[in-house]
Every structure is written in structure tokens, then in C-alpha cells.
DOMIKE-672703 format. One record per residue (C-alpha): residue number from 1; residue in three letters; x negated, y negated, z. Coordinates in steps of 0.02 Angstrom, whole numbers, plus 50000, padded with zeros to 5 digits. Example, Ala and Ser with C-alpha at 12.3 -4.5 7.8 and 13.67 -1.06 7.14 Angstrom:
+-----+------+-------+-------+-------+
| pos | code |    xx |    yy |    zz |
+-----+------+-------+-------+-------+
|   1 |  ALA | 49385 | 50225 | 50390 |
|   2 |  SER | 49316 | 50053 | 50357 |
+-----+------+-------+-------+-------+
// end
This chain:
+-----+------+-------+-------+-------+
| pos | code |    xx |    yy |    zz |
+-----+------+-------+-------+-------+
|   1 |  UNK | 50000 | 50000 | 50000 |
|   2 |  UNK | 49976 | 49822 | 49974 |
|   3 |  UNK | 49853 | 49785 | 50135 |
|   4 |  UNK | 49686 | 49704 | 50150 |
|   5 |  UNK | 49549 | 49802 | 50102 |
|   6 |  UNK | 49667 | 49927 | 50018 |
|   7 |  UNK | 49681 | 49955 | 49846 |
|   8 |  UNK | 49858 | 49912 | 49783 |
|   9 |  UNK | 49964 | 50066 | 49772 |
|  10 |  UNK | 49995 | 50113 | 49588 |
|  11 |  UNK | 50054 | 50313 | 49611 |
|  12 |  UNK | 50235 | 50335 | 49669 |
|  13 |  UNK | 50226 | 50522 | 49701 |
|  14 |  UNK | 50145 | 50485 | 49903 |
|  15 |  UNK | 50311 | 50366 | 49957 |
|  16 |  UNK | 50453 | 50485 | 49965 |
|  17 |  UNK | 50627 | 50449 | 49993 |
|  18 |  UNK | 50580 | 50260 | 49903 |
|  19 |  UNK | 50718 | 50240 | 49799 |
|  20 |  UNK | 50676 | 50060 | 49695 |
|  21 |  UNK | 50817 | 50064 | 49586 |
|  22 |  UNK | 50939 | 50046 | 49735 |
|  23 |  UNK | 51082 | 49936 | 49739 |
|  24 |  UNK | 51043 | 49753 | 49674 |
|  25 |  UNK | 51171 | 49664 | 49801 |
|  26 |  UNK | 51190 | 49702 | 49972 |
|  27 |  UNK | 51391 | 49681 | 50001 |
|  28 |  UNK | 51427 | 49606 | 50195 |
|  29 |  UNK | 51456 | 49759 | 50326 |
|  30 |  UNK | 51573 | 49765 | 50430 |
|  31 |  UNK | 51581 | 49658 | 50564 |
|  32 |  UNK | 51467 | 49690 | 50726 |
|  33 |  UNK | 51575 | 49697 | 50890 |
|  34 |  UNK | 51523 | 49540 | 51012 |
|  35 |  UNK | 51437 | 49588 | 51181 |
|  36 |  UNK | 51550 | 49544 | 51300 |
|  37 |  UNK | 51489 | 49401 | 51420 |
|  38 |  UNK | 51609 | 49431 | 51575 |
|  39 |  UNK | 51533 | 49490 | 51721 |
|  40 |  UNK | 51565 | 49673 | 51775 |
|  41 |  UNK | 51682 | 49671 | 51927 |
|  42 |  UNK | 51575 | 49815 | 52007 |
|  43 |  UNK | 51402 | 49725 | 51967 |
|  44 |  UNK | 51300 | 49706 | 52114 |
|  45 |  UNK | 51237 | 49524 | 52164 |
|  46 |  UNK | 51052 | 49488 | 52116 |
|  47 |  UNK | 50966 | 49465 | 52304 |
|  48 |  UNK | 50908 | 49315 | 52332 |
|  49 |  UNK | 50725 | 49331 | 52296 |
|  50 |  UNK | 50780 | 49363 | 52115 |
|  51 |  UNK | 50878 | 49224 | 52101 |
|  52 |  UNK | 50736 | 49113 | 52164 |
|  53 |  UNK | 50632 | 49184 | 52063 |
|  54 |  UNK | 50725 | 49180 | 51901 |
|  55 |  UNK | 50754 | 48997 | 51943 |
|  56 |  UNK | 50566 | 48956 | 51989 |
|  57 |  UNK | 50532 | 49026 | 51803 |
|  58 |  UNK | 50661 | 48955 | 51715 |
|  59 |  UNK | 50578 | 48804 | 51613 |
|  60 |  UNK | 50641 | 48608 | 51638 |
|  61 |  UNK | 50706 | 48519 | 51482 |
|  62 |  UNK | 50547 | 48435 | 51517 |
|  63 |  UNK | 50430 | 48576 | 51505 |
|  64 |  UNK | 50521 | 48644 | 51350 |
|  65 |  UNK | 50461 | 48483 | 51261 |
|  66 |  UNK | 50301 | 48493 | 51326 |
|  67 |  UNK | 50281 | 48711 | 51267 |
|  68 |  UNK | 50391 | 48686 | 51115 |
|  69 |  UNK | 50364 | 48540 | 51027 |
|  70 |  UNK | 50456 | 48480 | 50872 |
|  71 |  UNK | 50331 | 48566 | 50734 |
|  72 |  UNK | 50441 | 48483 | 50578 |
|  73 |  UNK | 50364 | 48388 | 50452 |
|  74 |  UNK | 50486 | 48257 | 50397 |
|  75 |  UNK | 50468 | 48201 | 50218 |
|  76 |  UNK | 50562 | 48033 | 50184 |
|  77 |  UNK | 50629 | 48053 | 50000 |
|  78 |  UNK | 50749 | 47888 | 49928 |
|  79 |  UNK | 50854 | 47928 | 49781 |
|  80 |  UNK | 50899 | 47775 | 49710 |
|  81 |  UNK | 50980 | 47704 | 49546 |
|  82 |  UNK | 51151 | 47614 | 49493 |
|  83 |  UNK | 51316 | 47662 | 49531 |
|  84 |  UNK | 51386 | 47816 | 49405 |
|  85 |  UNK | 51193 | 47871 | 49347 |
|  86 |  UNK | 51228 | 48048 | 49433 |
|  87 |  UNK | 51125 | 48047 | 49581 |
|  88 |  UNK | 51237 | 48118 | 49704 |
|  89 |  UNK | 51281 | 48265 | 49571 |
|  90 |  UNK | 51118 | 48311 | 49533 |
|  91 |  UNK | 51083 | 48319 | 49746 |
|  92 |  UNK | 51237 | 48408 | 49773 |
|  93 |  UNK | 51189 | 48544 | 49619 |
|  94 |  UNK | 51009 | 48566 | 49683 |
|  95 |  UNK | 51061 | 48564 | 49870 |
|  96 |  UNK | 51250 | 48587 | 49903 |
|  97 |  UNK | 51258 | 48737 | 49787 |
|  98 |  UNK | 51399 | 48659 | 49687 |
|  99 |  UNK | 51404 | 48705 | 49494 |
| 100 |  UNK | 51395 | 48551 | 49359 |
| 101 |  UNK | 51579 | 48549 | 49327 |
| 102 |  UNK | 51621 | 48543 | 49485 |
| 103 |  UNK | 51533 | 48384 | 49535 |
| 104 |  UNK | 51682 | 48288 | 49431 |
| 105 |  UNK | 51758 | 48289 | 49617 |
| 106 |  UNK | 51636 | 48206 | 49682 |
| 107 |  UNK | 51649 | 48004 | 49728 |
| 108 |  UNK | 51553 | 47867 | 49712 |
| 109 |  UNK | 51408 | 47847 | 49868 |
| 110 |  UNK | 51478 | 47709 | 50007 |
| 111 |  UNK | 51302 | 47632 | 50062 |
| 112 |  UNK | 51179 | 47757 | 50114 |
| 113 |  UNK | 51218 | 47948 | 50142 |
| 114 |  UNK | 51091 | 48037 | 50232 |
| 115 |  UNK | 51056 | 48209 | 50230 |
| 116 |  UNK | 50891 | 48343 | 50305 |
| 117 |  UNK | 50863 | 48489 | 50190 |
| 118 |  UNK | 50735 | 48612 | 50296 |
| 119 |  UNK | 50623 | 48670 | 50149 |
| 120 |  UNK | 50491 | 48792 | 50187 |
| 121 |  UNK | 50523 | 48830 | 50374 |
| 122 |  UNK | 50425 | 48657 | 50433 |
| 123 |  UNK | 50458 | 48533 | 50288 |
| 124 |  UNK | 50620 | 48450 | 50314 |
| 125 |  UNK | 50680 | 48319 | 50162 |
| 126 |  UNK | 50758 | 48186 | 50243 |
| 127 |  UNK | 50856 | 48117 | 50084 |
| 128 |  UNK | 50918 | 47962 | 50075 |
| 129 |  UNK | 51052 | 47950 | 49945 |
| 130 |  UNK | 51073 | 47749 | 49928 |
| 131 |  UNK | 51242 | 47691 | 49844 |
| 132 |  UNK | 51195 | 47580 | 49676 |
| 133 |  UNK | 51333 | 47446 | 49693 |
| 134 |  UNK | 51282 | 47297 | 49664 |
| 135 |  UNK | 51323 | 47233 | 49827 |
| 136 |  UNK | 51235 | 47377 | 49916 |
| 137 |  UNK | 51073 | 47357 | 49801 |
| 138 |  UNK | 51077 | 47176 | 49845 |
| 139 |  UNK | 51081 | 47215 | 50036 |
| 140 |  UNK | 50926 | 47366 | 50009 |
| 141 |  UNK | 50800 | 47200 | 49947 |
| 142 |  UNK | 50874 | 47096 | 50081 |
| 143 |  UNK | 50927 | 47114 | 50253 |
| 144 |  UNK | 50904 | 47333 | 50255 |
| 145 |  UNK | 50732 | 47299 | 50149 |
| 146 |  UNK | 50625 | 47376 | 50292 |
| 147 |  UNK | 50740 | 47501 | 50343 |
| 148 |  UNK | 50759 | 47569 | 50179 |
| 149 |  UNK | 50590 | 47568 | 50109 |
| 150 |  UNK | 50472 | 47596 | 50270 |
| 151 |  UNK | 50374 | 47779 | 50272 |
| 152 |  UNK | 50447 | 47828 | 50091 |
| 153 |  UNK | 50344 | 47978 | 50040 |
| 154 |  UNK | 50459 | 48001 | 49883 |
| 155 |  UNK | 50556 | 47870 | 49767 |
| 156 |  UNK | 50662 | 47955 | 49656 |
| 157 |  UNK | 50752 | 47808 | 49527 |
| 158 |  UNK | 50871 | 47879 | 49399 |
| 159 |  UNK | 50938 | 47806 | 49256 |
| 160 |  UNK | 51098 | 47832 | 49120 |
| 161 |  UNK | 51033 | 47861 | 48983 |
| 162 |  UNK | 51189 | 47788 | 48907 |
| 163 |  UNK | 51191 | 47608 | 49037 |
| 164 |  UNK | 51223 | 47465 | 48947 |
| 165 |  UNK | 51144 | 47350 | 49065 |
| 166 |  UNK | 50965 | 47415 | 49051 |
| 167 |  UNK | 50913 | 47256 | 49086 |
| 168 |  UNK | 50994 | 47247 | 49261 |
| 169 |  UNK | 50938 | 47425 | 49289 |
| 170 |  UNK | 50761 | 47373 | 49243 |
| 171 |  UNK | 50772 | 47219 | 49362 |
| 172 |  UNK | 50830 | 47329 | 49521 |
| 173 |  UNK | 50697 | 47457 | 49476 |
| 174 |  UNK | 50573 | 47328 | 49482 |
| 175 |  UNK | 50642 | 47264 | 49651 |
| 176 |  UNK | 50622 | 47429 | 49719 |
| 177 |  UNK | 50442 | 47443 | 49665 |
| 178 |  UNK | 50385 | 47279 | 49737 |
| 179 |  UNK | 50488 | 47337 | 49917 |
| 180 |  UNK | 50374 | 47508 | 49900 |
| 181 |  UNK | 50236 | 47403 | 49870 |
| 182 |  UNK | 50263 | 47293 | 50034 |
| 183 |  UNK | 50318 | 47446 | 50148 |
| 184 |  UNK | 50260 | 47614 | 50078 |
| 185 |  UNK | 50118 | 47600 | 49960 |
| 186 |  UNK | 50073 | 47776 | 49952 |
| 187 |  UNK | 50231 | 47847 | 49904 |
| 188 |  UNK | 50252 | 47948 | 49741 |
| 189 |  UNK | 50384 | 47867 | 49607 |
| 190 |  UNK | 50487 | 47987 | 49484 |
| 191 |  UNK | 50596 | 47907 | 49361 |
| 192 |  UNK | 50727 | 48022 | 49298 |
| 193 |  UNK | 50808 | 47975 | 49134 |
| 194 |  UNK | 50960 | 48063 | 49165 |
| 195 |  UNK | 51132 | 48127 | 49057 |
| 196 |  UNK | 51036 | 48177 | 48916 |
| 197 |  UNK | 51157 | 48292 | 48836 |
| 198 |  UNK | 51248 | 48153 | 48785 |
| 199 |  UNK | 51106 | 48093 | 48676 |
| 200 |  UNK | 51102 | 48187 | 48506 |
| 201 |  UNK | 50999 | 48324 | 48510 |
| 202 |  UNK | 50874 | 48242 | 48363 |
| 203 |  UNK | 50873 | 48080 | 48455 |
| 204 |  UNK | 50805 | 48154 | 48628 |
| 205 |  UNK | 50625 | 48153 | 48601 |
| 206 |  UNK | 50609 | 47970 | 48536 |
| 207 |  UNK | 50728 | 47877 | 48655 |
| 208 |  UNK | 50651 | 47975 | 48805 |
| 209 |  UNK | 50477 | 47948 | 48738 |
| 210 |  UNK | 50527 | 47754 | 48716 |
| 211 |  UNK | 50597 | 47731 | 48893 |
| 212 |  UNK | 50473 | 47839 | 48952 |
| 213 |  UNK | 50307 | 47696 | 48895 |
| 214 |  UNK | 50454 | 47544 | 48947 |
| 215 |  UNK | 50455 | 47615 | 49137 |
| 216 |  UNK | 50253 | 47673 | 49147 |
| 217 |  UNK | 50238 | 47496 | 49105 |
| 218 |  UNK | 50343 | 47404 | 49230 |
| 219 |  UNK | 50287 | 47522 | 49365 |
| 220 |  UNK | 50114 | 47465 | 49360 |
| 221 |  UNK | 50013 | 47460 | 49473 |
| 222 |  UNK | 50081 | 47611 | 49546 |
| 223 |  UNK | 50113 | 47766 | 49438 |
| 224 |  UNK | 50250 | 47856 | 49395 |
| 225 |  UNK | 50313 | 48024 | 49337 |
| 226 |  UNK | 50465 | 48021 | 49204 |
| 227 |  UNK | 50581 | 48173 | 49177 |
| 228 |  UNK | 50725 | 48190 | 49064 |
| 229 |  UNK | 50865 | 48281 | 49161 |
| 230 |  UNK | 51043 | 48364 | 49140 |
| 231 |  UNK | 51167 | 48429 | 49251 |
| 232 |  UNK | 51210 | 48536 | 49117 |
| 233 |  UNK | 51037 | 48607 | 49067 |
| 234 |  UNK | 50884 | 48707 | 49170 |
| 235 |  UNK | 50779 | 48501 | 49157 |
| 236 |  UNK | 50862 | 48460 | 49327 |
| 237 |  UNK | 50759 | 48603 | 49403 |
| 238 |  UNK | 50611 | 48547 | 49325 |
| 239 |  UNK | 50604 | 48377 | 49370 |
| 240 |  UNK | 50659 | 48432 | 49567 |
| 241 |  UNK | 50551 | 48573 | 49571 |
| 242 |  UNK | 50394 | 48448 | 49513 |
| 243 |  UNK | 50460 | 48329 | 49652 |
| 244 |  UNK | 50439 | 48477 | 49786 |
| 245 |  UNK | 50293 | 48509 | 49736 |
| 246 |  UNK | 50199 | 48366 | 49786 |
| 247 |  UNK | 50302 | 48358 | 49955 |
| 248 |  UNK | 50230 | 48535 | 50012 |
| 249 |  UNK | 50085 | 48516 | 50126 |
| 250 |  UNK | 49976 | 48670 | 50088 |
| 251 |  UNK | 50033 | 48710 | 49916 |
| 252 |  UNK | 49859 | 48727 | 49846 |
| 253 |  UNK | 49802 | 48860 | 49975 |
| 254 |  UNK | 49992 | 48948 | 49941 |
| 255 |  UNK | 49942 | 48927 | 49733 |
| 256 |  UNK | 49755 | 49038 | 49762 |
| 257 |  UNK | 49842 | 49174 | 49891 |
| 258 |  UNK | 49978 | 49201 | 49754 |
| 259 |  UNK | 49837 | 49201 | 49622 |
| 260 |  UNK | 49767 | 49346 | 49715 |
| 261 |  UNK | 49892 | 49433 | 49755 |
| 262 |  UNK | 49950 | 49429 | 49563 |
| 263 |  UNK | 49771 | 49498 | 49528 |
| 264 |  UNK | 49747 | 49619 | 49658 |
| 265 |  UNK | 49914 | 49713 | 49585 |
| 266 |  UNK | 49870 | 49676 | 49401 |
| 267 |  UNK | 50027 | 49556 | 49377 |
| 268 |  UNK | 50039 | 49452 | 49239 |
| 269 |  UNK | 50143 | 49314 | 49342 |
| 270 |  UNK | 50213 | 49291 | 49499 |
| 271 |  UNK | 50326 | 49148 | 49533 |
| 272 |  UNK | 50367 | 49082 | 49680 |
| 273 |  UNK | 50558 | 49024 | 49732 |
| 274 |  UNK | 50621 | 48925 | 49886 |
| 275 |  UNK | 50759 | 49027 | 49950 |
| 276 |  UNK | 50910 | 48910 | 49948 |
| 277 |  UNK | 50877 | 48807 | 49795 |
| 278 |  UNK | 50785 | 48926 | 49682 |
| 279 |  UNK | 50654 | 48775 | 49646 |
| 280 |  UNK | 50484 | 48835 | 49585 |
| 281 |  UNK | 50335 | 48784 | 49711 |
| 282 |  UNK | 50224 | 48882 | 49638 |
| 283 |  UNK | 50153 | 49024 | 49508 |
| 284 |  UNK | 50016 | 49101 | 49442 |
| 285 |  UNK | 50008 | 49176 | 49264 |
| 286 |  UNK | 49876 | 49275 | 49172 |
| 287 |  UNK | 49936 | 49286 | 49007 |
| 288 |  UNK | 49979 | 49152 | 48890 |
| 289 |  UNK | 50188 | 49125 | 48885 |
| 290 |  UNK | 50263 | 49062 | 48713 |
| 291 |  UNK | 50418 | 48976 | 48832 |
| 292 |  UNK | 50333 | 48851 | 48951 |
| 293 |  UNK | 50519 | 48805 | 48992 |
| 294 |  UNK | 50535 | 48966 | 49069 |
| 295 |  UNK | 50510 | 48937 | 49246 |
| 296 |  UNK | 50682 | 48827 | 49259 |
| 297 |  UNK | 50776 | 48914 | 49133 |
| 298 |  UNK | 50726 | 49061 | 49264 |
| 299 |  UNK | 50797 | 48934 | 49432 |
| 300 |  UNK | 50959 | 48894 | 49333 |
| 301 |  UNK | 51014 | 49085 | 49284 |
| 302 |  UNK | 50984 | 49144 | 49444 |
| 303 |  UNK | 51064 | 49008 | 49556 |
| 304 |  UNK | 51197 | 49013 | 49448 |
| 305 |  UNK | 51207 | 49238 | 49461 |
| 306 |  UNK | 51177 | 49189 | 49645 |
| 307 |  UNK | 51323 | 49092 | 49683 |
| 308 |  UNK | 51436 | 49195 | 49576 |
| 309 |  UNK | 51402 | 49322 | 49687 |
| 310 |  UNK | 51436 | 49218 | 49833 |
| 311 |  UNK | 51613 | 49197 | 49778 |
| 312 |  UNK | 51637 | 49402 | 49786 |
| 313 |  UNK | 51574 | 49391 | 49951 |
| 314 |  UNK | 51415 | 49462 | 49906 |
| 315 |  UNK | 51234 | 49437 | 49951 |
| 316 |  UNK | 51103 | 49431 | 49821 |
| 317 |  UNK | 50949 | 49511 | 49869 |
| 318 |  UNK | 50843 | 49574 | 49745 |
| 319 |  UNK | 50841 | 49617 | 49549 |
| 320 |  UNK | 50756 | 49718 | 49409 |
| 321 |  UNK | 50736 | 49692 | 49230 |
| 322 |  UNK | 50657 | 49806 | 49107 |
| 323 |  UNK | 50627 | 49846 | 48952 |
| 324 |  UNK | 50466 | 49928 | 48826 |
| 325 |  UNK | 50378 | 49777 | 48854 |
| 326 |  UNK | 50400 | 49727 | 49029 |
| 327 |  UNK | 50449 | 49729 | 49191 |
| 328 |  UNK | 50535 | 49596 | 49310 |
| 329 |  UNK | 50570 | 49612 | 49497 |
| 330 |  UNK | 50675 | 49461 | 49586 |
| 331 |  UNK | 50650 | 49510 | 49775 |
| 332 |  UNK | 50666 | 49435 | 49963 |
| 333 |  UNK | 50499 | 49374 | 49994 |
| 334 |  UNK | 50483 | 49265 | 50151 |
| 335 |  UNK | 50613 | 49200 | 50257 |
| 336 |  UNK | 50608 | 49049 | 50167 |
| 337 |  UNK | 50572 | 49108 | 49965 |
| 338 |  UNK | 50600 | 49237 | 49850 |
| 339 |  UNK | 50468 | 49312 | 49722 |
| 340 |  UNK | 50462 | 49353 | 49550 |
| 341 |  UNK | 50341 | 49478 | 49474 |
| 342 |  UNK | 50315 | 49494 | 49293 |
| 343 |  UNK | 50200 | 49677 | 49241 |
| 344 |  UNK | 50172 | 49746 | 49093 |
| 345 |  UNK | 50097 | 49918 | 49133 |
| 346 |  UNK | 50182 | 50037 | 49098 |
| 347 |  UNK | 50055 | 50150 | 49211 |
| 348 |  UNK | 50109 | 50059 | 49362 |
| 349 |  UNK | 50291 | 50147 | 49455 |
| 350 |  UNK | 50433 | 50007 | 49506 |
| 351 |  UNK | 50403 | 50086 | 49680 |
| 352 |  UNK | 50232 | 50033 | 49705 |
| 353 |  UNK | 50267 | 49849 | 49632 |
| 354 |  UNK | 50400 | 49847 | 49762 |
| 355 |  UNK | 50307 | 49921 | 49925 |
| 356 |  UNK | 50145 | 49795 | 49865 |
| 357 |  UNK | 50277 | 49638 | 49882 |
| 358 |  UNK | 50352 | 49696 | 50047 |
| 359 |  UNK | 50176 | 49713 | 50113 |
| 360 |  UNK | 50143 | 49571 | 50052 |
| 361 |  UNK | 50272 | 49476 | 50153 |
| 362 |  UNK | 50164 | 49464 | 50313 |
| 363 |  UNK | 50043 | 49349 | 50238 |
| 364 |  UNK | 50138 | 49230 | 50165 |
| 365 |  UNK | 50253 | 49210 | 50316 |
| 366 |  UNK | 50090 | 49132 | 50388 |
| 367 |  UNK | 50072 | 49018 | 50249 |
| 368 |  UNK | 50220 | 48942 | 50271 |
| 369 |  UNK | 50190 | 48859 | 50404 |
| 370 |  UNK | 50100 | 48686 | 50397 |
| 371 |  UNK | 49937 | 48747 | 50502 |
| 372 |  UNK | 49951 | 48913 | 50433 |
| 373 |  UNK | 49803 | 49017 | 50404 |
| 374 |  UNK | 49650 | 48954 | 50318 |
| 375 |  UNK | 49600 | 49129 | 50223 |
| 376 |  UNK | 49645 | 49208 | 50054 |
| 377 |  UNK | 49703 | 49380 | 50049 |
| 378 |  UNK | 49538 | 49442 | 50001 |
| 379 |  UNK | 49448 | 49361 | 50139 |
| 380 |  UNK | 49552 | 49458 | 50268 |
+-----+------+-------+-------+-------+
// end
């Protein structure tokens, strides 16, 4: 099995009863019975040198502080941009689960809605989803200038496509950058050209190349990062799971213990998934790929198989795909992720992929975590 200093297991005939082509979903059992919390009538009392005792051990609010600290790394993320540009349905989509059509429902954004979306066990997103009235922009530059903008790590500005006040959009984008400037220098800017799919499909490339050189322009001095997006398409997971990934504290020591796990078990690519969103934070890949948009066509086929199964009260855990050219496992990885692994062995049994990933798990539990461990698998 997968294990430091082991060699990964590649013959299926030592793990009997293994049975990798089990059921993909795991339906809901039934449910537990509750412990009952009464007290028995013919329980004895505790004597009182228990009771003391249990009391002399029991830890003070204070002391619970003091042993268990709050570990969570708060990220400060501002999603800005005028009123209708769809940034409340791409946040609900990405992090309330809800399909495109159904964010139709949803309202337009009174002020400032705040949300915390725990990402990765420690890194919590603490999203600020600003209304883009013009009254509310107004009061964001003004009199809630240094609430809004102080300790920004992210600001994420979309635009319609279709707006036809560009101008006025340009001038609030501008406001926001000089408010960065003055409170949060450091933080990372994404511009998100968003509704694309109503743009005709020849016309993409240039108008989102043009806007694209208009906003690297009037962002400078600071840089920015331009996306075209669509509720409707797999771009919204490509622009989000790019925005992740510079929020995640140790990504580059996650990025070389995936790379060596991949190698160890002679994948060509493992992917990496956060659990709730199915946004990429990180792969490694061997091989050349002819689709490079495969990573969030991947996110947006299985969120969407994922919450279809929700709605049959059904829990998806794990998935295989084969055929004479490959093989693809979707499993449980962490508590926090899932993991995709791409082989193309034929040599190598679907049991021993699956045992190396579950012993696999271990390690990258550790990871997780912001002070996590600071060796590779093949150092252990």
C-alpha cells in the first residue's frame, strides 16, 4: 500500500474482499436512535470526591481560550460591481449550491451582505457581497470608505458585459482602486467580465480582449487579473477557482506533495477539489492534455451530478470512469477535498489506485492545516 518507504501497490490479488467497483453513492441509513440523556432513577450519586474532582478538572471559559485558541485564518474577500452585473448569482452558484436558473429568484443586494465560507479546514472567506446602487457605492467611497476597504486580501469587481454606462462603471472601479490603494495595498484585484453568453460567440475573444487592455490600464499601478465568466458555462469555476488559489496559505507545499504522490503511483494527473464547491486548488499532470479547459468543465459536471443527487437524498462519494484508454477515479480525499486520478496503465488494478488514495489520506489531512507539516511524501 500507498505508505512511505513502500512501493505503491500495483497487484490486486494480496487485498481480498476489496471490491472497487462498489456502489458509486452511498444512500442515507437509517436513522441512529439518540442516547438518552435522562438520568437513570437507580443510578447511584457520584461521592463527593468525584464531584470535586471532576469540577477541579473541568476547564474555565478562560482556560479554554487560553488551550484552544481560534486557529482560523480569515481571508477578507470584497465582491464588488453595479447593481444587476450578477454578483450575488455567481456567489450563490459557487457557494449556496444553487443551479444557474435558479438564481432568477434571487434579489437585488440591500447594502452589504456578509457571509464566512470555511475553505480548507482553517481558511475561512469572509465575503463581502457590497450592493452596487448608486447610493450604496456612493456611501462605500465616503462615510463606510475604511470599513469597507481596510485588510482586503481579495477585490473581486465584475462587470456586464452588456452595461451601457461603462463609463460610470469605469469611474466606480477606479474609486475602488484608489480606496485599495489608501487602505489595503497588498490586496489582489480580479476583474470579471461577466454574462458572456450573451455576447455572440465570434465576438467573445475581441470584446473581452478589448476590455481586458481598457481595465489593465486603469488599474495601474496595481495589477489585475481579468476573467470572462458565465453562470451558464464551466468559466465561473475558472475564474473562482484562480481566486482560491492565491487565498490558500500553503498551496505550493500542497502542489509538490500531490506531484509526488501522482509520481510515486505512476498517475498521469491528479486534481485536487475542495469538497463543497468542487473548485480546483491544485493539480499535477504529466502528460500533455489537448483540453486545458478541462479542469472546470470537470468542477461544473460534477457539482452539477452532485447536487442532483442531493435532491434523491443521496450522498455522492466517489466515481469511476473507464474506458481502453483510461482510467478516472472521483473519491473522498480529506475531510475538506475530493481527488481525481487520471492512469493510463492498463497494468495497474482499480483496487490498488484506490487503496494508494485512501492511504494517502493521512498526509494530506496534515497539509491542510495552515502550520501543517513541512516534508514531502518522500522525505517521510
Amino acid at each position: 500500500p500507498f505508505a512511505p518507504g513502500r512501493s505503491p501497490v500495483k497487484q490486486s490479488s494480496a487485498h481480498r474482499g476489496l471490491d472497487p467497483l462498489s456502489s458509486l453513492f452511498r444512500l442515507p441509513g437509517g436513522t441512529a436512535a439518540r442516547p438518552s440523556l435522562r438520568r437513570s432513577r437507580n443510578a447511584r450519586p457520584l461521592p463527593p470526591s468525584a464531584l470535586q474532582l471532576g469540577r477541579a478538572l473541568r476547564p474555565s471559559p478562560r482556560r479554554l481560550r487560553r488551550v484552544m485558541p481560534n486557529t482560523a485564518m480569515k481571508k477578507k474577500v470584497l465582491l464588488m460591481g453595479k447593481s444587476g452585473s450578477g454578483k450575488t448569482s455567481m456567489r450563490s452558484i459557487i457557494f449556496a449550491n444553487y443551479i444557474a436558473r435558479d438564481t432568477r429568484r434571487l434579489g437585488a443586494t440591500i447594502d452589504v451582505e456578509h457571509s464566512h465560507v470555511r475553505f480548507l479546514g482553517n481558511l475561512v472567506l469572509n465575503l463581502w457581497d457590497c450592493g452596487g446602487q448608486d447610493t450604496f457605492m456612493e456611501n462605500y467611497f465616503t462615510s463606510q470608505r475604511d470599513n469597507i476597504f481596510r485588510n482586503v486580501e481579495v477585490l473581486i469587481y465584475v462587470f456586464d458585459v452588456e452595461s451601457r454606462e461603462l463609463e460610470k462603471d469605469m469611474h466606480y472601479y477606479q474609486s475602488c482602486l484608489e480606496a485599495i490603494l489608501q487602505n489595503s495595498p497588498d490586496a489582489k484585484i480580479f476583474c470579471l467580465v461577466h454574462k458572456m453568453d450573451l455576447v455572440q460567440e465570434d465576438q467573445r475573444d475581441l470584446i473581452f480582449k478589448e476590455r481586458e487592455e481598457d481595465l489593465r490600464r486603469l488599474s495601474r499601478p496595481l495589477e489585475c487579473a481579468c476573467f470572462r465568466t458565465s453562470i451558464w458555462d464551466e468559466t465561473l469555476y475558472k475564474a473562482w477557482s484562480s481566486i482560491v488559489y492565491q487565498l490558500i496559505p500553503n498551496v505550493q507545499q500542497l502542489e509538490m506533495n500531490l506531484r509526488n504522490f501522482a509520481q510515486i503511483i505512476e498517475a498521469d494527473e491528479v486534481l485536487l477539489f475542495e469538497r463543497a464547491t468542487f473548485l480546483v486548488i491544485s493539480h499535477y499532470q504529466c502528460k500533455e492534455q489537448r483540453d486545458v479547459h478541462r479542469f472546470e468543465k470537470i468542477s461544473n459536471i460534477i457539482k452539477q451530478f452532485k447536487l442532483s443527487c442531493s435532491k434523491l437524498a443521496a450522498s455522492f462519494q466517489s466515481m469511476e470512469v473507464r474506458n481502453s484508454n483510461f482510467a478516472a477515479f472521483i473519491d473522498i480525499f480529506t475531510s475538506n477535498t475530493y481527488v481525481m486520478v487520471v492512469m493510463s496503465d492498463p497494468s495497474i488494478p482499480s483496487a490498488a489506485t484506490l487503496i494508494n488514495i485512501r492511504n494517502a489520506r493521512k498526509h494530506f489531512e496534515k497539509l491542510e492545516r495552515v502550520d501543517g507539516p513541512k516534508h514531502s511524501l518522500l522525505m517521510r
